[in-house]
N, C-alpha and C positions, 0 to 999 in steps of 0.2 A: 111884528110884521114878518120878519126871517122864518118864524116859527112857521107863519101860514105860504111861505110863497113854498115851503119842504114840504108839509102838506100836502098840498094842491098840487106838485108837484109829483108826487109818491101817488096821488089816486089812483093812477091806472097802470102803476107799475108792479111788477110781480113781489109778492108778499114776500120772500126770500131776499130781495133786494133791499127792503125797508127798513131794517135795524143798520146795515152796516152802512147803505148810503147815511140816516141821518148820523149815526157816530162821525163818517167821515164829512158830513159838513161841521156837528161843532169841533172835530180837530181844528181842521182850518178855519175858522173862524174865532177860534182860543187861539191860535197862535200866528194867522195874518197880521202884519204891521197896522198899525192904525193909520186910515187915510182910505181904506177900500171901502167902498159898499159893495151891498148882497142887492143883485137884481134879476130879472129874468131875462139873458140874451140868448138868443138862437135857439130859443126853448129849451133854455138851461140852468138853472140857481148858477149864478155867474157873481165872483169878487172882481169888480171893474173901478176904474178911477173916475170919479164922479166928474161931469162935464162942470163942474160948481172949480175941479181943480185944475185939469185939462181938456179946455173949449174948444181945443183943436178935434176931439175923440180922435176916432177910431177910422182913420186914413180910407176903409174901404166902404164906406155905409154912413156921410154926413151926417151928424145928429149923435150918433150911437157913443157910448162912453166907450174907454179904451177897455178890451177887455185883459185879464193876466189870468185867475184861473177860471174855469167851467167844471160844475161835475155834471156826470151823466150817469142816472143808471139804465143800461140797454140790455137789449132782452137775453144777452149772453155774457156780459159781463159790466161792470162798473169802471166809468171811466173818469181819468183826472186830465182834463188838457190846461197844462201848463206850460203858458207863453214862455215865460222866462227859462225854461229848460231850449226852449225853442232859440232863444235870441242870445243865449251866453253859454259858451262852450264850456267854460272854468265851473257852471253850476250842472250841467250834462254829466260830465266828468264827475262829479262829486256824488252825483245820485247812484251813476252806475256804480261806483266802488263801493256807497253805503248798500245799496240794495243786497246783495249776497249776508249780508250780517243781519238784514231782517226779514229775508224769506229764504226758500229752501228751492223756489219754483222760479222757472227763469224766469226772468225780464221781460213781458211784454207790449211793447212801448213802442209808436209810431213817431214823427216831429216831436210833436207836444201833447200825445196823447200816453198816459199810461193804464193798460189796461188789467183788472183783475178779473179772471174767471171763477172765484171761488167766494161766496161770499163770507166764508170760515177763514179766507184765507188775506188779509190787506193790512199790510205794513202802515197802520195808523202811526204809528211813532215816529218812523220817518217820512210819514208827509205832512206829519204836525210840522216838524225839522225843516221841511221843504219848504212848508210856506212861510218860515221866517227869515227866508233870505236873501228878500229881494225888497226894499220899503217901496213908496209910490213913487219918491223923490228919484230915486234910482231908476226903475219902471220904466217914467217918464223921457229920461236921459234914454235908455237905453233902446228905447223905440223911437224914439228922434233921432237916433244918430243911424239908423237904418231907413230911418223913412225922408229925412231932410236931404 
């Protein structure tokens, strides 16, 4: 099912985006913690915590599971929005110092959005890195103590 929601999702996206998005979904997805599902939020292949673990979801939109990462590929670059960059400073910190040791190009990166312009060019090794640093259990914790 992962396979086809990449697919359908890649249809009407530009051919040059194709290879490196789907590389960068199985990164993340070889090295997300077990406990996330792959679904489509916001019109996005989205790693969310299944409403089956956290029935509270996602504070802004009842119903909807919590989401942590989304990827995007948009018409100028590839995007990774990564909550947990957003909600823990100690793991912000940690990306910016890795990030100079796996690209050459600055950093550019919103909240929780990191974007790459090059599709020749995406630090797959450290966002493999990235998505293992954060489990569901954690996740959880750490978007409740900001939302409670």
């Amino acid at each position: 099912m992962s396979e086809t929601i990449i697919q359908t999702y890649l249809e009407d996206k530009e051919e040059k985006w194709h290879e490196p998005f789907t590389r960068l979904y199985h990164v993340i997805d070889e090295n997300i913690p077990d406990g996330f599902a792959l679904e489509m939020q916001y019109g996005m292949p989205s790693f969310v915590v299944p409403l089956a673990t956290f029935p509270k979801g996602y504070h802004v939109q009842e119903g909807t599971p919590l989401p942590f990462i989304s990827i995007a590929a948009q018409k100028k670059h590839l995007a990774v929005y990564h909550m947990g960059i957003y909600a823990d400073e100690e793991l912000l910190d940690w990306f910016h110092q890795e990030y100079p040791n796996h690209m050459s190009t600055k950093l550019n990166m919103g909240k929780s959005c990191i974007r790459f312009t090059n599709p020749k060019k995406v630090p797959f090794e450290l966002l493999g890195e990235l998505s293992t640093k954060i489990t569901v259990d954690e996740w959880i914790e750490m978007y409740k103590s900001r939302t409670d």
